[in-house]
N, C-alpha and C positions, 0 to 999 in steps of 0.2 A: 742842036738840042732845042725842043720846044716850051716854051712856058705860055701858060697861060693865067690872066687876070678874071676873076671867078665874084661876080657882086652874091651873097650867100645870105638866106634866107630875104631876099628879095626874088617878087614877080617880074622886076622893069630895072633894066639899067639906071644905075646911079641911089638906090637902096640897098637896105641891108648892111650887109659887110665886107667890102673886097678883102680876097685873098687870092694871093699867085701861089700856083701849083706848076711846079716844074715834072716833065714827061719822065716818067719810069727808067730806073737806074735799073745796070746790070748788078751792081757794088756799090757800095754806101761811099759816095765821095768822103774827103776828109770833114771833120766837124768845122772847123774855122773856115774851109772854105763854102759851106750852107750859112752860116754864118755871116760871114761876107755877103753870101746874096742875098740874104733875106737885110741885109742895111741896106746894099742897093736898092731893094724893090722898097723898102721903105712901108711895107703896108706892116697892118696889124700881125700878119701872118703870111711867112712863106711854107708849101709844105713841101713835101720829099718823099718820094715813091718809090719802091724796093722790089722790084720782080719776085715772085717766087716759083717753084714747079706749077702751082696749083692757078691759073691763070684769071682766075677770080679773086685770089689772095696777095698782098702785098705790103709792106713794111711798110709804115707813115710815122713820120716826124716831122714837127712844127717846130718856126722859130719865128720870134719878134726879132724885130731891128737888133736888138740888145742879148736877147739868149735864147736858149731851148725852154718850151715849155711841155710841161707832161700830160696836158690834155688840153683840146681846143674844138670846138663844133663847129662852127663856120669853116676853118679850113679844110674838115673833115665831108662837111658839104659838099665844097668847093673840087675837092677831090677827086669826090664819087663823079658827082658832074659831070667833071672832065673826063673819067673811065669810060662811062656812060654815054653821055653825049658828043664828047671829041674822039675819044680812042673805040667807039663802037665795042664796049667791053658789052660780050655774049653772056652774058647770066642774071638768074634772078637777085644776086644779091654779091656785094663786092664785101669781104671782111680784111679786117686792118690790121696788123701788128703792131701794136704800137704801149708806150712807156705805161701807159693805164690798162692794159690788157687788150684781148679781142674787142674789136669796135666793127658793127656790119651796119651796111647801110645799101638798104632796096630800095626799089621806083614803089611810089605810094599814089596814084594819081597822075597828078602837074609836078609833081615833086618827087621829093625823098622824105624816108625813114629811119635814122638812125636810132642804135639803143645802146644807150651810153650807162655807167656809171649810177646810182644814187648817191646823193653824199647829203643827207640830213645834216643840216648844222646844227650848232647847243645853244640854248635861252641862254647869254651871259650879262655882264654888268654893263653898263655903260663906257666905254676906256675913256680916262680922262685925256680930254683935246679934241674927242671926234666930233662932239657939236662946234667949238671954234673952227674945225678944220672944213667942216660941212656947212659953216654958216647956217646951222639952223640944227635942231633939237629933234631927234628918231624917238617916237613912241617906243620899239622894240631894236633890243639888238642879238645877232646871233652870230654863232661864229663856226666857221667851217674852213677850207681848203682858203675863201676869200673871207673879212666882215662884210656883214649883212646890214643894214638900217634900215628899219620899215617905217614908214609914216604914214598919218593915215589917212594923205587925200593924192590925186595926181597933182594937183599945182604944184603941191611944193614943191613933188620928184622935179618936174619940170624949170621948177624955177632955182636949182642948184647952181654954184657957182663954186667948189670948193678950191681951197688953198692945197695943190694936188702935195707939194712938196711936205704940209703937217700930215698931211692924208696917208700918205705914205709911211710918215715915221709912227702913227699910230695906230695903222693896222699892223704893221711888220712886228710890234711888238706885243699885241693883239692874240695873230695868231701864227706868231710864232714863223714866217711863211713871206711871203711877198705880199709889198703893202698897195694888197686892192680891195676895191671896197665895192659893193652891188650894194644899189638904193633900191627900194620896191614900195608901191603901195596897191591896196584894192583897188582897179577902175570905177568908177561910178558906173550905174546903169545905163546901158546905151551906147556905149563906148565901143563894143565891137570889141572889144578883148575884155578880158578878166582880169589882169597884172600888169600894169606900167613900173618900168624900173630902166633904170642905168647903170653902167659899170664902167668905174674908175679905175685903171690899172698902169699910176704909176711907175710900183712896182716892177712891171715885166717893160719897162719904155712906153707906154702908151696912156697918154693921157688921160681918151676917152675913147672904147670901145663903141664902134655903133651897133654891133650887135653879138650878142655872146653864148654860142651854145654852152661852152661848160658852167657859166653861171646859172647858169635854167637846171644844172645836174643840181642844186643847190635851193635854189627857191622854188622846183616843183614838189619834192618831200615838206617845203616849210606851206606851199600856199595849198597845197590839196587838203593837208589836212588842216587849214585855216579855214575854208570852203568848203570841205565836207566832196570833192569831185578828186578823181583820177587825173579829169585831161580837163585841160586847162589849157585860154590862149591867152601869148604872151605880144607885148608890145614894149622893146627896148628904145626909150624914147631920145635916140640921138637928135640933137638940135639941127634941125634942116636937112635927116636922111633918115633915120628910123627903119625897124627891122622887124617882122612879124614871124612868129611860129607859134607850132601848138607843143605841149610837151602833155603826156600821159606816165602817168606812175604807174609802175608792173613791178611790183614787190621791190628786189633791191637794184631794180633798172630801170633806167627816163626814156622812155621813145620821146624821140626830137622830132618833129615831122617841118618841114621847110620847103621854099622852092630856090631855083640858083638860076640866073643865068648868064653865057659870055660876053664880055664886052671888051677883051682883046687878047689875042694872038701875037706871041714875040719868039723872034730866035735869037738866041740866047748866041752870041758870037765869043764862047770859054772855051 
């Protein structure tokens, strides 16, 4: 059995975001034992591929070190990738079975194209603790699938240091959900993206995400219509690897546009 390690919306080795993707099941192994592997492989995201008749189509489920999660973009990248560029998968477009519904994802270029989800979050109050927990005070907050914090320059995003452990207890009760949190602000002019933000998660085992397609399902509904644009680029400012994509709004779905590429090959000895 093959797995492979997938750096996802990164150009170059050692950007973006690894995720392992383990080669196409006949049958869905047991859950504790993906489980298992995905603590083994220890990354943000192991995924899990499910043959089907349709040989362009296939089951996908993601897990962090710590549990399943129901929707994920990098490892859904990572995936495709792998169909694509390791398993020479013959088609225009590979679409995914998975806990969030149909997820399809074609060659776009250098890259891929995913179309994922909308999830608008809602203007809400401030929750009391999340500036102690963020060390520093969000202009705006909003609240969706993760909380939101918007501030309004890049240093600050940048200069976060938060207490992940209050972080946790007062998004989970926030929204109700697992306690992670996406920081976002406008880029300045010249920046070369539009959106600098990070994500905190906590909640699912992961401290700090370097980059995150489902949170862009999230802050491309809040920042296009902050901006008055559809398609927008995004820069996930992990400290010392960082992650570029574009995300485009099409009514109640986010084209993800990214690139991926390998930087290892394992047999898996189970």
């Amino acid at each position: 059995m093959r797995q492979w390690t997938v750096d996802a919306f990164a150009a170059r080795p050692f950007r973006g975001n690894p995720a392992c993707v383990v080669e196409p099941f006949e049958a869905w192994p047991d859950a504790a034992w993906m489980q298992a592997l995905a603590a083994e492989n220890n990354q943000a995201e192991t995924a899990f591929l499910l043959k089907t008749p349709d040989p362009a189509r296939f089951g996908l489920r993601w897990f962090t070190p710590m549990l399943e999660v129901p929707l994920c973009g990098h490892a859904t990248l990572a995936s495709g990738h792998v169909l694509f560029g390791e398993l020479g998968l013959a088609a225009d477009k590979a679409t995914f079975d998975t806990r969030s519904g149909p997820l399809t994802l074609a060659r776009a270029g250098e890259g891929y194209e995913m179309d994922f989800p909308s999830q608008p979050p809602v203007r809400t109050e401030e929750p009391a603790g999340l500036a102690e927990a963020l060390a520093a005070r969000p202009s705006e907050v909003w609240a969706g699938p993760y909380l939101i914090a918007v501030f309004e320059d890049e240093a600050a995003i940048r200069a976060l240091k938060p207490d992940l452990a209050a972080l946790n207890a007062v998004s989970s009760a926030a929204t109700g959900g697992r306690g992670n949190v996406g920081v976002a602000a406008i880029a300045p002019q010249g920046a070369g993206y539009d959106v600098v933000d990070r994500f905190f998660a906590p909640g699912s085992g992961i401290p700090e995400d370097p980059t995150t397609g489902s949170l862009h399902c999230i802050l491309a509904p809040l920042f296009s219509a902050k901006l008055g644009r559809a398609a927008l680029r995004y820069h996930q400012a992990y400290p010392g690897r960082g992650g570029d994509l574009e995300c485009e709004l099409a009514g109640d779905r986010v084209l993800i546009r990214g690139r991926a590429v390998t930087v290892a090959e394992a047999t898996l000895r189970l």
